[in-house]
Structures are given as structure tokens and as C-alpha cells.
C-alpha positions as CSV (number, residue, x, y, z in Angstrom):
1,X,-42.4,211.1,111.6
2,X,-38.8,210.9,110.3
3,X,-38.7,212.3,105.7
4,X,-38.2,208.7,104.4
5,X,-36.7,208.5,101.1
6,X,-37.4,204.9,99.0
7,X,-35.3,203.7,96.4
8,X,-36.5,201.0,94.1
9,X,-33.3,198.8,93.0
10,X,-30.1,198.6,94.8
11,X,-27.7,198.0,92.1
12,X,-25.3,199.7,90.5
13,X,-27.3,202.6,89.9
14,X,-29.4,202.7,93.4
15,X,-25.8,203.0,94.8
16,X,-24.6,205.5,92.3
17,X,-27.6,207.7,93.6
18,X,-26.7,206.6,97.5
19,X,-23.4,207.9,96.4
20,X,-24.6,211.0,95.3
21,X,-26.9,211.8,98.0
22,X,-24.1,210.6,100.4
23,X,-22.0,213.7,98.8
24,X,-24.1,216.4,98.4
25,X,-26.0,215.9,102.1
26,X,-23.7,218.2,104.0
27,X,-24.6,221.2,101.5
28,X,-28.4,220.9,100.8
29,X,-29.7,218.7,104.0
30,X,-27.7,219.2,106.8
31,X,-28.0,217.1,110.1
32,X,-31.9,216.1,109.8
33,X,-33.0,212.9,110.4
34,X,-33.7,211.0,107.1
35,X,-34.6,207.1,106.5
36,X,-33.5,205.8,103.0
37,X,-35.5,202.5,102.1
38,X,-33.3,200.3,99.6
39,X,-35.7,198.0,97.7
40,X,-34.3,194.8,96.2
41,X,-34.5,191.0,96.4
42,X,-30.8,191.0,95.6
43,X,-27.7,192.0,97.5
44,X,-27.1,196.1,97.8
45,X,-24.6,197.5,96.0
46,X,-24.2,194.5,93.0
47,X,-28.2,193.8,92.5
48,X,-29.1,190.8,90.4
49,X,-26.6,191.8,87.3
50,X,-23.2,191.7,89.2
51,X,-24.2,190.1,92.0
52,X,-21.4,187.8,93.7
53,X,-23.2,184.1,93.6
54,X,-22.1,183.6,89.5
55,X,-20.1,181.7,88.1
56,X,-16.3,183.1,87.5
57,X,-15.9,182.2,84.0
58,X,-18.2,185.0,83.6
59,X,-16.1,188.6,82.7
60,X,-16.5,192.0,82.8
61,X,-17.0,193.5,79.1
62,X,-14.6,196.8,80.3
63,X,-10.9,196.0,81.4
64,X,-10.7,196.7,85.0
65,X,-9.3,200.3,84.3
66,X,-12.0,201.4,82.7
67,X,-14.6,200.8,85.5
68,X,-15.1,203.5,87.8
69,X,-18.1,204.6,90.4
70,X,-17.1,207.3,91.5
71,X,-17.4,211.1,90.2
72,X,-14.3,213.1,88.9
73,X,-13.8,216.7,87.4
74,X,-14.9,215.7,84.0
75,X,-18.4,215.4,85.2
76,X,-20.2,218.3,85.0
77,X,-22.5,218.5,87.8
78,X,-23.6,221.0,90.6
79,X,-22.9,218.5,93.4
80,X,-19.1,217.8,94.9
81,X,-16.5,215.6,93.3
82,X,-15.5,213.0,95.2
83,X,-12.9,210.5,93.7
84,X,-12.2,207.2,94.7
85,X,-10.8,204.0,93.0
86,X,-11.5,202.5,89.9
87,X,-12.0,198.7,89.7
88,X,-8.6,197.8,89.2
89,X,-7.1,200.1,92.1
90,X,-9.5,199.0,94.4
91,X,-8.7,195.0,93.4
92,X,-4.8,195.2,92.4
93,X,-5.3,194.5,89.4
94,X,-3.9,194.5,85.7
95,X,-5.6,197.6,84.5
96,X,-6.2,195.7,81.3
97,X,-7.3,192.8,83.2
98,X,-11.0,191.5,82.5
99,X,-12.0,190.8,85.6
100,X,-14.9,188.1,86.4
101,X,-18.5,189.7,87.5
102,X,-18.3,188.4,91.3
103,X,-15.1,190.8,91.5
104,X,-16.9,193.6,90.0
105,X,-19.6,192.7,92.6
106,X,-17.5,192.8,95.0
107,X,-16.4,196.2,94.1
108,X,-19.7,197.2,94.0
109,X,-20.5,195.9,97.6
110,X,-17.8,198.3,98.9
111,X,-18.9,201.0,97.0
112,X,-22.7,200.7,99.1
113,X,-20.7,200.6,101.9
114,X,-18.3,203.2,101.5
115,X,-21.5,205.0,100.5
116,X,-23.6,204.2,103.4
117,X,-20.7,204.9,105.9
118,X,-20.5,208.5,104.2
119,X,-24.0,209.6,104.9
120,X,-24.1,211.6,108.0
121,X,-25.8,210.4,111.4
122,X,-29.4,211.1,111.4
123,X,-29.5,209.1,108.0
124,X,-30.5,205.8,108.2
125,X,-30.2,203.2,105.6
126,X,-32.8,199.9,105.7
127,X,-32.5,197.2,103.0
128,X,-35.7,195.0,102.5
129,X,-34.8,192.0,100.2
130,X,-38.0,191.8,98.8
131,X,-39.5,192.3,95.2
132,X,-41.6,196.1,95.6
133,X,-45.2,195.3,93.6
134,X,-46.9,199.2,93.1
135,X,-46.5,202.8,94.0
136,X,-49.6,204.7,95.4
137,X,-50.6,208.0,97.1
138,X,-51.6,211.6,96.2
139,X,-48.6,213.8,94.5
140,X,-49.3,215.8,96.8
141,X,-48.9,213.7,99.8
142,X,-46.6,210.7,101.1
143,X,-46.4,207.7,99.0
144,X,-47.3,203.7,99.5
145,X,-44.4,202.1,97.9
146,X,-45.8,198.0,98.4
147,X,-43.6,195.3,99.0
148,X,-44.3,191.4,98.3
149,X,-45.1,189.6,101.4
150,X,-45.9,192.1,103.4
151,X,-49.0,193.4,104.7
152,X,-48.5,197.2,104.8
153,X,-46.6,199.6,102.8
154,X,-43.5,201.5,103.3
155,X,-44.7,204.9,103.6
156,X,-42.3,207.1,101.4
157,X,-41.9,211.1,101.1
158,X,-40.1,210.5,97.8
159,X,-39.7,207.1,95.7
160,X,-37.2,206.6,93.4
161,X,-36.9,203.7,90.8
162,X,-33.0,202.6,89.9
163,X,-34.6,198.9,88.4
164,X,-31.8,198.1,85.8
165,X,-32.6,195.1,83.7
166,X,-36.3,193.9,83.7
167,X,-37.7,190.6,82.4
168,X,-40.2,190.9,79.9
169,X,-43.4,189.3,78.8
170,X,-43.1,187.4,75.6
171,X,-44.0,189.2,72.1
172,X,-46.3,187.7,69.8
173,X,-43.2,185.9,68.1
174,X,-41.8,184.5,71.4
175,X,-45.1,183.5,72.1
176,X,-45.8,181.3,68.8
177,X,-42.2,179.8,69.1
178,X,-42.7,178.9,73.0
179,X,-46.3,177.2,71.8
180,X,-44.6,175.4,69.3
181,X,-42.2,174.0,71.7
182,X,-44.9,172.9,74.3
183,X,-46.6,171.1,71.8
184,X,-43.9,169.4,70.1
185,X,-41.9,168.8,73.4
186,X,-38.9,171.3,72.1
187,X,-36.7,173.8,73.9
188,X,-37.3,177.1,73.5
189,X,-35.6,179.5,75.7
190,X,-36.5,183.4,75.2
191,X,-34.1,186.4,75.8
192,X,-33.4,186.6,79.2
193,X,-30.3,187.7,81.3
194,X,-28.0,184.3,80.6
195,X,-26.9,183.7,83.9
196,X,-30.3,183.5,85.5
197,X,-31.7,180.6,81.9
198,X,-31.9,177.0,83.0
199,X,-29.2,175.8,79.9
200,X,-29.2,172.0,81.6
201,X,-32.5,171.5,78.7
202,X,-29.6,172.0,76.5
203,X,-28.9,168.4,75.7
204,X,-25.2,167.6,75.4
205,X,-23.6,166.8,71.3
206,X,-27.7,167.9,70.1
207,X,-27.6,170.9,67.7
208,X,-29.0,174.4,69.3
209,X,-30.1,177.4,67.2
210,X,-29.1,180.9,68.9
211,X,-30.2,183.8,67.5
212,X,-28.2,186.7,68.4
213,X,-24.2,187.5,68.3
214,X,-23.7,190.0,71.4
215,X,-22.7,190.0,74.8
216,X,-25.5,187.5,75.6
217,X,-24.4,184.9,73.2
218,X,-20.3,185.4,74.7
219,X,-21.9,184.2,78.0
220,X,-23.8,181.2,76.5
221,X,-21.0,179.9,74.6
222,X,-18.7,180.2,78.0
223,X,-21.7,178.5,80.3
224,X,-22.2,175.9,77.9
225,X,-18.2,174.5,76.6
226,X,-16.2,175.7,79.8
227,X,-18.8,175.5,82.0
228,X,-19.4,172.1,81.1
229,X,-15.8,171.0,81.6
230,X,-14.0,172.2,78.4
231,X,-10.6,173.5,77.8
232,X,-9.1,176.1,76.0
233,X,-5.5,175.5,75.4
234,X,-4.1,178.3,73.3
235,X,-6.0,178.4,70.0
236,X,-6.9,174.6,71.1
237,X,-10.1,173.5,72.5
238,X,-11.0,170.1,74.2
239,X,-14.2,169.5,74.5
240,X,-15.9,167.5,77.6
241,X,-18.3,165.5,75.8
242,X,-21.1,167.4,77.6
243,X,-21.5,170.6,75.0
244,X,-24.4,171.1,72.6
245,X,-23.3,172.7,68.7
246,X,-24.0,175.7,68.5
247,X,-25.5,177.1,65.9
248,X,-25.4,181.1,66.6
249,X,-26.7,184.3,63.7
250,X,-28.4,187.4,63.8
251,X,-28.9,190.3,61.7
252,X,-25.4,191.4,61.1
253,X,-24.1,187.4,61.4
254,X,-20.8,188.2,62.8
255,X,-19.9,189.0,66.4
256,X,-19.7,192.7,68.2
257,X,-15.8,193.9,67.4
258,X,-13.2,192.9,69.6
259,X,-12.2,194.9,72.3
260,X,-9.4,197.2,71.2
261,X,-6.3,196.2,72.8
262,X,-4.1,199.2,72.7
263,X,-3.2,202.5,74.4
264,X,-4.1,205.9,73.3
265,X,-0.9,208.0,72.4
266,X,-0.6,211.6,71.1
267,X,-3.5,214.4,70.8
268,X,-6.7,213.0,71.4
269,X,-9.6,215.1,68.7
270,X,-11.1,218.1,69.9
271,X,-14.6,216.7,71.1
272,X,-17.4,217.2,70.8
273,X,-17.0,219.5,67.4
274,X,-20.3,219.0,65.3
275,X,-22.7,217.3,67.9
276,X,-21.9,219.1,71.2
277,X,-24.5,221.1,73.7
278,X,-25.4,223.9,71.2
279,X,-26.3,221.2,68.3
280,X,-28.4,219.2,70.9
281,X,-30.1,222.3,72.2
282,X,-31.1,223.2,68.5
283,X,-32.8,220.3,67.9
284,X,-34.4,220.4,71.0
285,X,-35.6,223.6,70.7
286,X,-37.6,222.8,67.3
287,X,-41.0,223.0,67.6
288,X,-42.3,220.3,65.5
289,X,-39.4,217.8,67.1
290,X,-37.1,215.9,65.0
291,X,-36.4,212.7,63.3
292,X,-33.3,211.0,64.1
293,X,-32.1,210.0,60.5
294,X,-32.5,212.9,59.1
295,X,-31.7,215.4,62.0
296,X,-29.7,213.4,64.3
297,X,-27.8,210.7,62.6
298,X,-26.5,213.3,59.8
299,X,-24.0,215.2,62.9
300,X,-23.0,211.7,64.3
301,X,-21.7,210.9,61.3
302,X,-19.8,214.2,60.8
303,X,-18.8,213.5,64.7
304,X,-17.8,210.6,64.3
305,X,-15.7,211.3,60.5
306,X,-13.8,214.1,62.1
307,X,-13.0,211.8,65.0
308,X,-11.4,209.4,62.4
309,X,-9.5,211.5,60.2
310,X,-8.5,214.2,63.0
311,X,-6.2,210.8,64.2
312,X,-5.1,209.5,60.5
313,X,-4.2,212.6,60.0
314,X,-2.5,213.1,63.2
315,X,-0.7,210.1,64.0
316,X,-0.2,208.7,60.4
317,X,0.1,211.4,57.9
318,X,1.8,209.3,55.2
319,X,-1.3,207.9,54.2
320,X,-2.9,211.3,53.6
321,X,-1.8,214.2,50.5
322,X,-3.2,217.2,51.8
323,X,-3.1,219.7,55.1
324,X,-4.5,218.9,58.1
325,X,-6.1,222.2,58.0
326,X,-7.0,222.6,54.1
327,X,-8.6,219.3,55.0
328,X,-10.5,219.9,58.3
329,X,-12.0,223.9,57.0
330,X,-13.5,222.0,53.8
331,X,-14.6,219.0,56.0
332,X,-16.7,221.4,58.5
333,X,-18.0,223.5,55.1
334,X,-19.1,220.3,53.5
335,X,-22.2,218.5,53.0
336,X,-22.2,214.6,53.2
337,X,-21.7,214.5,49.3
338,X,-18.6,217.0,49.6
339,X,-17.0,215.0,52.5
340,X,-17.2,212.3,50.3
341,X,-15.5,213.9,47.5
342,X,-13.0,215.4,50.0
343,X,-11.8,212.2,51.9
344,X,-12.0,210.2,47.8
345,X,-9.1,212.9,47.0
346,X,-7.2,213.6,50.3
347,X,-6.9,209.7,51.5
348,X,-6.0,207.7,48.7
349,X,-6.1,204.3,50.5
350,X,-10.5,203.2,50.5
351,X,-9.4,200.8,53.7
352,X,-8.0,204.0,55.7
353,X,-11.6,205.5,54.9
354,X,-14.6,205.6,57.4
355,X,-17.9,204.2,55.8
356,X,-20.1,203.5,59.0
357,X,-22.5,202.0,56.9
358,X,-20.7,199.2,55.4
359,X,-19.4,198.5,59.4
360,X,-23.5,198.4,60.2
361,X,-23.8,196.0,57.3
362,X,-20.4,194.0,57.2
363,X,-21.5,190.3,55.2
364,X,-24.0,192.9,52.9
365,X,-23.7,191.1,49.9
366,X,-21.5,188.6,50.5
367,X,-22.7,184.9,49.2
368,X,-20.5,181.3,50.1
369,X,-20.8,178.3,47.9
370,X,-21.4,176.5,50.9
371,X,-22.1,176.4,54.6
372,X,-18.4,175.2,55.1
373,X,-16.7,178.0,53.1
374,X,-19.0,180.4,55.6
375,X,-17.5,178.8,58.2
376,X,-14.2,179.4,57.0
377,X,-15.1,183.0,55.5
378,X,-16.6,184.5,59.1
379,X,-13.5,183.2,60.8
380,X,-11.3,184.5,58.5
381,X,-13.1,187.8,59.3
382,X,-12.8,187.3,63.1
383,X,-9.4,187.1,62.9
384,X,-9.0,190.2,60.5
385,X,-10.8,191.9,63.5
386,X,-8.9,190.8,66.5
387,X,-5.6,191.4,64.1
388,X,-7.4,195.3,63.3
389,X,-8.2,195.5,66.7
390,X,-4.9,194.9,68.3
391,X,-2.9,197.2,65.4
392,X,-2.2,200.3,66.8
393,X,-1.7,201.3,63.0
394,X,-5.6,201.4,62.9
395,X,-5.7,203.7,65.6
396,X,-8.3,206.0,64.1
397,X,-10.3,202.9,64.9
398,X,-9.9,203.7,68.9
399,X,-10.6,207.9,67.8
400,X,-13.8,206.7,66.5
401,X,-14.5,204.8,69.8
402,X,-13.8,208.2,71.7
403,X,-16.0,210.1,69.5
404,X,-19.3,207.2,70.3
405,X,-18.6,208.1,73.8
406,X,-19.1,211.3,73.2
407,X,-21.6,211.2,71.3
408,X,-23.4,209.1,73.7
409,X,-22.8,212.2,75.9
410,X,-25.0,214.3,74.3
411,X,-27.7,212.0,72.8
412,X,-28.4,211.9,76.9
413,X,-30.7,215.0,76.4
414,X,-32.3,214.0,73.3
415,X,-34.6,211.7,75.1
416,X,-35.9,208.1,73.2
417,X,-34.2,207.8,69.9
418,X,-35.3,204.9,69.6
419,X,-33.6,201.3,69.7
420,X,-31.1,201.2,66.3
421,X,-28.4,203.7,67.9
422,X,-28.2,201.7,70.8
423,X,-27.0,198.6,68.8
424,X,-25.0,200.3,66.7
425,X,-23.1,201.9,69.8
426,X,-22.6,198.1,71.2
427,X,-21.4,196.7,68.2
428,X,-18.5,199.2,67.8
429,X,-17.9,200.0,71.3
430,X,-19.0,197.6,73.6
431,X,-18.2,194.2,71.7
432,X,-16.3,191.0,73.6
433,X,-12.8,190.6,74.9
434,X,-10.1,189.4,72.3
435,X,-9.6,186.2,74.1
436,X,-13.3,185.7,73.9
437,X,-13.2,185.8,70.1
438,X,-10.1,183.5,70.1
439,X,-12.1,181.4,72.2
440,X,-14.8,181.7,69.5
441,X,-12.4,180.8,67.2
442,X,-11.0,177.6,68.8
443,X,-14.8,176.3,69.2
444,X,-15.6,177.0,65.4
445,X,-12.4,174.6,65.0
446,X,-13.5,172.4,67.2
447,X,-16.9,171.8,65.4
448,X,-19.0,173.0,68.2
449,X,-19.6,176.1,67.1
450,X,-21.2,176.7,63.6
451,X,-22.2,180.2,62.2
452,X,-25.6,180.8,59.9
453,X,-24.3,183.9,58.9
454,X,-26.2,187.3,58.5
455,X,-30.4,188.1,58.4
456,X,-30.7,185.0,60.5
457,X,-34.5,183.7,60.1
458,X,-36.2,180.9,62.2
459,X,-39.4,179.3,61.8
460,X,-41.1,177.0,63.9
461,X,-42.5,174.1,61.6
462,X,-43.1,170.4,61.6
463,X,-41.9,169.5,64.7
464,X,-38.7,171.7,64.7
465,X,-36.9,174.6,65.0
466,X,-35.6,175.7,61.5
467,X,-32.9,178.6,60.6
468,X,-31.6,180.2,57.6
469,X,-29.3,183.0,56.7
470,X,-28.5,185.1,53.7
471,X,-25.1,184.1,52.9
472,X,-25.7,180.5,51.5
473,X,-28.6,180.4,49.6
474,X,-31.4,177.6,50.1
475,X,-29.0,176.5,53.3
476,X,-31.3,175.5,56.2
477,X,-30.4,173.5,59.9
478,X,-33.1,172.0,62.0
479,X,-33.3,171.3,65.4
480,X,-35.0,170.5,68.9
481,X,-33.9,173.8,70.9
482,X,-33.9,177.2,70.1
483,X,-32.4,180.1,72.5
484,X,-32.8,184.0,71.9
485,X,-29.6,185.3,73.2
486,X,-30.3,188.9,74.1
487,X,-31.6,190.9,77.0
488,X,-35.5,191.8,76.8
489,X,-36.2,195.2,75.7
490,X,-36.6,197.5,78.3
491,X,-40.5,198.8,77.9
492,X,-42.4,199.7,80.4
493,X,-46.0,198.2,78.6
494,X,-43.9,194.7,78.4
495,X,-42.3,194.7,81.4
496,X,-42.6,191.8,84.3
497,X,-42.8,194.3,86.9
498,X,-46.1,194.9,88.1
499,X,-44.6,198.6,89.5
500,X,-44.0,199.9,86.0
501,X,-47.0,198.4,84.8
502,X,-49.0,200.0,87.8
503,X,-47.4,203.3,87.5
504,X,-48.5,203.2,83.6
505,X,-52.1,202.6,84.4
506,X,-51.9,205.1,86.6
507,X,-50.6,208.0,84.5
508,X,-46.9,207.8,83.3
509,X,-46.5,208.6,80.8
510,X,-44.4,206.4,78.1
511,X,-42.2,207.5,74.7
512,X,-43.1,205.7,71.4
513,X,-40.5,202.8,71.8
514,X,-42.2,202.4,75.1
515,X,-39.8,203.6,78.0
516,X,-41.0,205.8,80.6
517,X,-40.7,209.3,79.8
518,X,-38.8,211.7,82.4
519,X,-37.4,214.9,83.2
520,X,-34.2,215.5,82.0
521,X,-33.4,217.6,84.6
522,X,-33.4,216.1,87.9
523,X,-35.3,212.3,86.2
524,X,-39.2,213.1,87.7
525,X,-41.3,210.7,86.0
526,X,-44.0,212.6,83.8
527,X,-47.8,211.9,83.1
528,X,-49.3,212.4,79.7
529,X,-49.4,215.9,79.6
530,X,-45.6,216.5,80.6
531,X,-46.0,217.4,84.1
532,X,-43.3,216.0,86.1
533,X,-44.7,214.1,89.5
534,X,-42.9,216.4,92.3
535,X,-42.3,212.5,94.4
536,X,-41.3,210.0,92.1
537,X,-38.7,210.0,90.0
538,X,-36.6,207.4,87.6
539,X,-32.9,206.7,86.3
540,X,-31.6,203.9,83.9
541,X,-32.3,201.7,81.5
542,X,-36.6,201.7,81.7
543,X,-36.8,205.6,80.9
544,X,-35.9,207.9,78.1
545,X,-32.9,209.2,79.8
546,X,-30.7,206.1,79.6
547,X,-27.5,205.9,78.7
548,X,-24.8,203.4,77.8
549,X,-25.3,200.2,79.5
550,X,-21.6,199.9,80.2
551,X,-19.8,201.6,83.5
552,X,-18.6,204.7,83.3
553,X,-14.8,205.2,82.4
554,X,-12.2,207.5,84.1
555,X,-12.7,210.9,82.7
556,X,-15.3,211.0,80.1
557,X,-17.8,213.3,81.5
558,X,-19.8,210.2,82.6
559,X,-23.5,211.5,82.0
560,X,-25.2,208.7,84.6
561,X,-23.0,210.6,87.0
562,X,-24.6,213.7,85.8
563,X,-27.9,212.3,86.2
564,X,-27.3,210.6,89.7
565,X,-26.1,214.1,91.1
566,X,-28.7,215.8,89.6
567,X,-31.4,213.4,90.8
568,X,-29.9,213.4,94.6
569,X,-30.1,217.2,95.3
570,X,-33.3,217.7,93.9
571,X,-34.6,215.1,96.2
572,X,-32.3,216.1,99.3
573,X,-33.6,219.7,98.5
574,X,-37.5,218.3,98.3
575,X,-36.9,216.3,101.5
576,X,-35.0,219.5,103.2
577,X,-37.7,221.7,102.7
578,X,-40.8,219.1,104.3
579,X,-40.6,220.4,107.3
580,X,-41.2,223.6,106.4
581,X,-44.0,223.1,104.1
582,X,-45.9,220.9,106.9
583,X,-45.5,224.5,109.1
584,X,-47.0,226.4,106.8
């Protein structure tokens, strides 16, 4: 019988492993035969997320420069670099083109197949379209890895799980709002991956609540004004008739920052400085664990601080009055209080200052007379952001964006820090393209798009849908549909996949905010007493060890890289030595 190896999820991180296992098989496996088992119901390479049958008005959230799937000397791994294009290399492209998602699938089609071609030629590659349903079998022993539809199951040495994005089973709120809706014959649509919603119960010129301001919402607003036959004409937009209104909040009430649309020039900070490897492995080594805003949090913020000043300081020293160095010795030496009392005296101007909370909480406070001077209030502030955004003079803005990658970086290794940092990373780092905002913009002027403003509520009463936010007071709107514009979060307890539920029940273990809990080291999946399963392992967004959801740019030490390699030779090395195991 030929090792088989099964991998659960062909998208872009079931390729990034192929990839992976593709480099390091000439080291660690030589010329034995091997069968690879891709598991997926949608196409290899792009999966269901990038996939190539979307519509085109849907973008990329990365210019095409930034978009890379291939390994390069930044990424510090035991496996062998091999470099190849980025997105916009590969597709002639405007580097800071934002390309459409059926290019990037594209892309990632050629990657699987540049992959595949790579492996050597006793590897075999077999892609079942189909949806796999459990995992079974002894750890000690080959695994049953069964598919829907068919009778018998692949029989697996190894399994590993690459899912991505999972639907989810409705909370207890989701629940109440979608029985509300069946009774009173309203539209309720729940979070779910935007491309994949049925938006034609959207009823064209009838008011929609949407709760959330992110990525998901950006792909609503295109589907449902351009996809329905709009035009944008500069900062014009013509409607077709055939759009809803849009009434969109959320926590924060304002949109993820704009995209920042300039180059980097000069020194780039020294990074990381005060949340590197040694900082992590402290806290790691604690016995009694550690708490993430009181242990964690404290060196992002001095990460993120020096990031910021090392560049005002830097690049635009007439809006400081002390040394650099006077100024970065008393900034490591300094508590949280004493930074503050350092920056109040060496950077006179309060706007040139970093206060992360205030950009977590940017409307805190903030009341309108009415819900047409909110209107004109949050685009005022869109437009202060693209205009920030697109100002190289703010360029410590684009030093702090540095510093959340690399932050990100290490927070790899801490495990589940639960949900908030996550967020917080998106809003800063990951927001929309300018034009999207301007877009934004042109629809608010246009009257089909209407902002509730921040700590969004809804409540399902009477008949209706009815939302509220804190910025105008005793302001409500009502209407017939409501849509939750967000992914579902990724647990493994409220997950639609009966494998992850399966695999629960039968022993893996989970982390309080629910994901499955693996080994950073190679990404085994671990039961409730920490042992790691020697066959079945797990990388992305469903376990502890995820990282950002974005793709990895150019030279930044890409940690999913890290974790692919990893991940590959231990299971090329497991799958090396069967052979010699079954002698003995």
C-alpha cells in the first residue's frame, strides 16, 4: 500500500502546505511513492474564498504587490526558499493595482499547479470535489478521512485540515432575530461570506439595516449599487433604481481606515524592540499563563509607540524638541505613565501623538443634533481619513502599520488571545481601498447610504427590525430586512462542519474562545490533556495558531509560511519513516 497523505481544504492554505511539501521532498522523502488526497468541493488552489466564478467588481483588500505565495529569506524556517512571483509579477500588473478576486484566483490556480508539477514522480496528487464529513481510526494506525457521497473512506497515513472560512450555526441572538423574521415574513440575513448570501430578498429603494462596517459590508455595498447597475462617476454616483438604502453601524460606527496610499522612504524602525522572541518566550514560560491586557497588550503598545515616534522622529524632526536618543533611552526605561509624560514634553503637537485608544474608540463621546448632521459629521471624517491616509506627512501612520505586522509575528506563538486583537489589527491594517471609501462617500451623497453611527443596537419588535446608535440620542430607523455583515466566528463547537464537530467529540481539544488547540510546533491537533495526535494535524483560521487573515506580503517574515514549512517536514518525515516502522 502506497503512505497516502489527506489534506482537508484546497485553498490558499492547502496549497501553501502543497507548496511546502513540494520544496522540502527532495531533502526529507526522497523518491518514495506517496499519494496526496486534496479534499474540497471547490476548485484547488482558490477554494471557495478566491475561487474564479465571482463577480469582478469584487477586489482584493492588498494591492497586487503585496500578495505573495511563495517563501523568501525573511522567513525563518528549516525548509528551502523558493521564490517566485508576487500577484502583480505574475499578472503584469500596477503593483498598486487592487486587483479583482477571480485574478487572485487565478493566481492561485497557478500556484497549485506550479506546486503539483514540483513534487517529484512517485507523488501523486488526486482532488475529490466533495465536502469530507469525519475523521476516524486509532493514532496509532491509518486514518478514515469520510467523504459525502461516497461509500467508503479514503484511507489516510496522515490527515491534515487547511478548512479556511467555516459557516456557523446561529447564536442565540441570530436565532431570536431569524424567528422573528419567519414569523413576521422579514429578511434576516446572518453573517455569512457575502458573495455566497442570496441579496435578491433585498428589495430595491426599501430601507436595510446592516450591522457591521468591515470588509464584509465594502462587498455588500459593491453587490448591491454597482452590481445592480449603478455608476460611479468621480465623486458622482447614479443610481439604477434597483438599490435598497442602506442603513450600515457597528460598534465603532465608522469604516476600517483606508488603505494607505503611499511608499515607504528612509530607515524603516528597528523591529521587533519590546515584543520580539525573548518577550514572547517569557510569557510563555510563566507557569500560571497570562492575561492579555495586562501582560500582552502593555508591550504592543510600547511596540507599537516606538514604531510611531522612531519615524516622527526620523523623517520629520521639526515637529519634535528633543534627541532622538535622549528620547528613545527614556522611552525604553519608562513605564506607561512616564511615556506619557515623555511624548506630552518632547512632541508638542497632541495630533502627531499616538493614543491607540482613542483610534479603538474614534465617535467616543461624540453626540449630533440630528441624524443628518451625523451624516455629514462621519463623512467629514471619511474624508479626513482618506486625506490622512494618502499624506505621506503622516507617515508614522504607515511605521505603525509595520510595527502590527510585526507584532502579529510574534503573537503567532502565544496561542488564542482571544477575539479583540484580531479586530483591532483589521481596523488599522486591513481596512478598504481609498476608492472604496470614495465610493462610500459618493453613495452617502447619493442618499443610498445612511450611517447609524457608533454602539449600533437592533431589536426585533413589533413586526420590524429596529436600530439605534449612540451618536443621536432617542434616534431610531425601522425596517423589513436586516443583514449582519461579517464572517462567522471561527469555533470549532459552532461550526457547520460536521469534521470539526466530530473531531471535538472525539477528543480535541478546544481553547476558551473555542478554536481548536494545536501544536505550535509542526500544528498536531491536541486532546484535553495536551498530547499532540502523531496523524492529524491543523493550520488556519479554526485553531489557536492563526494568523492574519490577509496574504502574506514580500519580506515580512510571513509566519503562515513558517507554519506551512514546519507542518510539511514533520509530516514528510512521519510519512518517510512508515516503512521502516511497519519492519520493525
Amino acid at each position: 500500500m502506497r503512505p497516502s497523505l489527506v489534506i482537508v481544504g484546497a485553498g490558499p492554505r492547502g496549497t501553501g502546505l502543497l507548496e511546502r511539501i513540494a520544496a522540502n521532498a527532495a531533502e526529507l522523502y526522497g523518491d518514495q511513492d506517496l499519494d496526496i488526497h486534496l479534499v474540497d468541493p471547490y476548485p484547488p488552489g482558490a477554494g471557495r474564498i478566491w475561487r474564479e466564478a465571482q463577480s469582478p467588481l469584487l477586489w482584493m483588500n492588498s494591492q497586487a504587490q503585496d500578495v505573495t505565495m511563495f517563501t523568501d529569506t525573511t522567513v525563518d524556517m528549516a525548509g528551502p526558499v523558493l521564490e517566485g512571483p508576487t500577484l502583480h509579477e505574475w499578472a503584469s500588473l500596477d503593483g498598486r493595482t487592487f486587483a479583482d478576486r477571480p485574478r487572485q484566483g487565478a493566481y492561485l490556480r497557478w500556484v497549485y499547479e506550479r506546486a503539483v508539477a514540483a513534487l517529484p514522480p512517485g507523488v501523486r496528487v488526486h482532488h475529490h470535489a466533495r465536502r469530507a464529513l469525519r475523521v476516524g481510526g486509532p493514532a496509532e494506525g491509518r486514518q478514515q478521512v469520510w467523504l459525502e457521497g461516497r461509500p467508503r473512506p479514503l484511507l489516510a497515513d496522515l490527515v491534515v485540515l487547511t478548512l479556511g472560512h467555516l459557516d456557523a450555526e446561529l447564536d442565540d441572538e441570530q436565532r431570536a432575530l431569524s424567528a422573528h423574521a419567519r414569523e413576521h415574513g422579514l429578511v434576516h440575513l446572518p453573517p455569512d461570506f457575502t458573495a455566497d448570501s442570496d441579496l435578491s430578498v433585498l428589495a430595491p429603494g426599501e430601507p436595510v439595516l446592516v450591522r457591521g462596517f468591515g470588509l464584509a459590508f465594502v462587498d455588500l455595498m459593491v453587490l448591491l449599487t454597482e452590481g445592480r447597475g449603478g455608476r460611479h462617476d468621480g465623486e458622482t454616483y447614479h443610481p439604477s433604481g434597483r438599490e435598497p438604502i442602506l442603513y450600515v453601524g457597528s460598534r465603532r460606527g465608522v469604516p476600517y481606515h483606508s488603505k494607505i496610499g503611499y511608499d515607504w522612504e528612509g530607515e524603516r524602525p528597528p523591529l521587533p524592540r519590546f515584543f520580539g522572541p525573548a518577550e514572547v518566550d517569557a510569557l510563555l514560560a510563566r507557569p500560571d499563563g497570562f492575561d492579555f491586557r495586562e501582560d500582552v497588550w502593555p508591550l504592543i503598545e510600547k511596540e507599537l509607540g516606538f514604531a510611531h515616534y522612531h519615524r516622527l522622529f526620523s523623517a520629520h524632526p521639526g515637529r519634535t524638541r528633543t534627541a532622538w536618543t535622549d528620547f528613545e533611552e527614556k522611552y525604553a526605561a519608562g513605564d506607561a505613565a512616564g511615556i506619557r509624560a515623555l511624548v506630552a514634553d518632547a512632541v508638542p503637537d497632541p495630533a502627531d501623538r499616538l493614543d491607540l485608544t482613542a483610534l479603538d474608540h474614534p465617535l467616543e463621546g461624540v453626540r449630533y443634533a440630528s441624524p443628518e448632521e451625523l451624516q455629514s459629521g462621519l463623512r467629514s471624517y471619511i474624508e479626513q481619513d482618506l486625506s490622512r491616509r494618502h499624506d505621506s506627512s503622516h507617515s508614522p501612520d504607515l511605521a505603525v502599520f509595520l510595527g502590527l505586522l510585526s507584532v502579529y509575528g510574534q503573537l503567532v506563538r502565544l496561542g488564542d488571545i482571544g477575539s479583540w486583537w484580531h479586530g483591532f489589527f483589521s481596523y488599522l491594517a486591513s481596512g478598504p481601498p481609498g476608492p472604496r471609501l470614495r465610493q462610500m462617500l459618493a453613495l452617502s451623497r447619493a442618499g443610498i447610504l445612511r450611517f447609524v453611527g457608533a454602539g449600533m443596537t437592533v431589536t426585533a419588535e413589533h413586526g420590524v427590525f429596529r436600530a439605534s446608535g449612540a451618536g443621536v440620542p432617542g434616534a431610531t430607523v425601522e425596517a423589513r430586512a436586516l443583514v449582519e455583515a461579517r464572517l462567522p466566528h471561527p469555533t470549532v463547537a459552532g461550526s457547520r462542519d460536521p469534521l470539526l464537530r466530530e473531531l471535538h467529540a472525539d477528543g480535541a481539544a478546544t481553547t476558551p474562545e473555542g478554536l481548536l488547540a494545536v501544536d505550535p510546533a509542526d500544528g498536531r491537533i491536541l486532546d484535553a490533556s495536551g498530547t499532540p495526535h502523531p496523524r492529524r494535524f491543523a493550520l488556519g483560521p479554526h485553531t489557536d495558531a492563526r494568523g492574519s487573515g490577509a496574504f502574506t506580503r514580500p519580506r515580512t517574515g510571513g509566519p503562515a509560511f513558517r507554519q506551512n514549512d514546519a507542518t510539511a517536514r514533520a509530516a514528510l518525515d512521519f510519512l518517510r519513516a512508515l516503512p521502516r516502522r511497519a519492519a520493525a
